[in-house]
PLY file of the C-alpha trace (Angstrom):
ply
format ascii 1.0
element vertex 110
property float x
property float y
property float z
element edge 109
property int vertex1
property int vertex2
end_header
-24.71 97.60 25.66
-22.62 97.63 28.89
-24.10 96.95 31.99
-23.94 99.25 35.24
-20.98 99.03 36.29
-18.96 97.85 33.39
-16.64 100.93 33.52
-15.16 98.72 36.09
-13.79 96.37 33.29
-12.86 98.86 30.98
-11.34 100.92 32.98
-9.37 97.41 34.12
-8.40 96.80 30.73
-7.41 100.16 29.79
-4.80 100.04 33.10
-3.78 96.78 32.11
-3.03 97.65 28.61
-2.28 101.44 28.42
0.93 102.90 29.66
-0.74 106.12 29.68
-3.38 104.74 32.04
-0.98 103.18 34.41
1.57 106.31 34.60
-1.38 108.62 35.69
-2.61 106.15 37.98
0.52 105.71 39.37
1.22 109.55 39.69
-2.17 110.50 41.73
-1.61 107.05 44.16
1.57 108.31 44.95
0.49 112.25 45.69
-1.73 110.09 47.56
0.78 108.51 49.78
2.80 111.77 50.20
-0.03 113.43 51.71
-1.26 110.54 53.80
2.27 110.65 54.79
2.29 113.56 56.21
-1.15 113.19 57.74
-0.01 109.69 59.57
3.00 111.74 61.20
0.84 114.19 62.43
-1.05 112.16 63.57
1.22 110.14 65.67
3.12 113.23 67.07
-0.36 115.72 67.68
-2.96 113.02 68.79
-1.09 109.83 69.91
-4.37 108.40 71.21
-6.06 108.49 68.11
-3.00 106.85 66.31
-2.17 103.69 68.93
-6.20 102.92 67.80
-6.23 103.42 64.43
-2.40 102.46 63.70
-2.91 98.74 63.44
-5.35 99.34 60.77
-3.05 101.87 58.61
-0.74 99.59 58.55
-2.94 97.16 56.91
-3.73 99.45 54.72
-1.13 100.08 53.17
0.18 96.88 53.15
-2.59 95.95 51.37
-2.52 98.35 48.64
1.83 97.80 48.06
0.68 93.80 47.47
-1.69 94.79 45.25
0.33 97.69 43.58
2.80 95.08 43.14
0.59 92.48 41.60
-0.96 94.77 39.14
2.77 96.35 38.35
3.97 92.71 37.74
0.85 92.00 35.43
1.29 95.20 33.54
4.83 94.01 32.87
3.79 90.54 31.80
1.02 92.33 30.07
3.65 94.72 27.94
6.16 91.60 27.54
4.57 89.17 25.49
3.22 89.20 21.86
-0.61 87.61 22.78
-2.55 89.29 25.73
-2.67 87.73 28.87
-5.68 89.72 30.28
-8.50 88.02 29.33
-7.64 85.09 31.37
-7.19 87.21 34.40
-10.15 89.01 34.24
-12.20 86.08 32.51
-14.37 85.39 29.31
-15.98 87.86 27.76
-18.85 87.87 24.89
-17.53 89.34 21.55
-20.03 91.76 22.36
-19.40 93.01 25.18
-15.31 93.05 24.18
-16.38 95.20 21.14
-18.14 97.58 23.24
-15.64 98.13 25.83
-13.37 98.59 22.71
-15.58 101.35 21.61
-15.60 102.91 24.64
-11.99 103.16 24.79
-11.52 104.26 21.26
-14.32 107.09 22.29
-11.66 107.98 25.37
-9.04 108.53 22.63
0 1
1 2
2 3
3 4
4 5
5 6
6 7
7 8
8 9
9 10
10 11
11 12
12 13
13 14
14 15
15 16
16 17
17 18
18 19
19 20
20 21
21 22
22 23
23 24
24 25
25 26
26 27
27 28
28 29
29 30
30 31
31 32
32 33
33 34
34 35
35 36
36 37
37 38
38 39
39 40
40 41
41 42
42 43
43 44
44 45
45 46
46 47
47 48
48 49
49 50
50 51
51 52
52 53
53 54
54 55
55 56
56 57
57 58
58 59
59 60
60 61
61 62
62 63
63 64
64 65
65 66
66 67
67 68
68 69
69 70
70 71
71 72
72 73
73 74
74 75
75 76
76 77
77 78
78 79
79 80
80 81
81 82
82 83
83 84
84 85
85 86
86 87
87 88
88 89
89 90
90 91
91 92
92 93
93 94
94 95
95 96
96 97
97 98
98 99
99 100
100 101
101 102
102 103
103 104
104 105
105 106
106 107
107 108
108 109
């Protein structure tokens, strides 16, 4: 059986491994950015107080989240390129049974 908050790993793996997974994930973070967009500039022009504070820490933000887009983007590829899977190692060792059962849970998804 899977622990608590195992639906962290599988939903990990399933990003990692499924084009499917990665294209929708990919498609609501950037509706995501096109409305925070749009918020930031209004923002900025309607309540320039409010952005000089909080502007430092936007920008961290989302600097943070294009490294990490980029890292799990370049691990996808490396991921997709190769003929053995390269996951395991990233996310480290798993039981057999706990492998099977996130298995199972992704078939179930299908």
């Amino acid at each position: 059986m899977l622990g608590r908050h195992s639906w962290v790993r599988v939903f990990i793996r399933d990003f990692e491994g499924n084009p499917k997974t990665q294209y929708f994930t990919h498609k609501i973070m950037a509706r995501f950015w096109a409305v925070n967009a749009v918020v930031a500039v209004a923002v900025f022009i309607l309540a320039s107080a409010v952005w000089s504070r909080i502007s430092v820490l936007y920008l961290v933000l989302v600097s943070l989240y294009a490294n990490w887009s980029t890292d799990a983007g370049a691990m996808a590829a490396s991921e997709a390129a190769g003929e053995n899977a390269v996951s395991e190692y990233a996310i480290g060792q798993e039981t057999a049974a706990a492998e099977e059962d996130a298995d199972r849970l992704l078939a179930e998804k299908d």
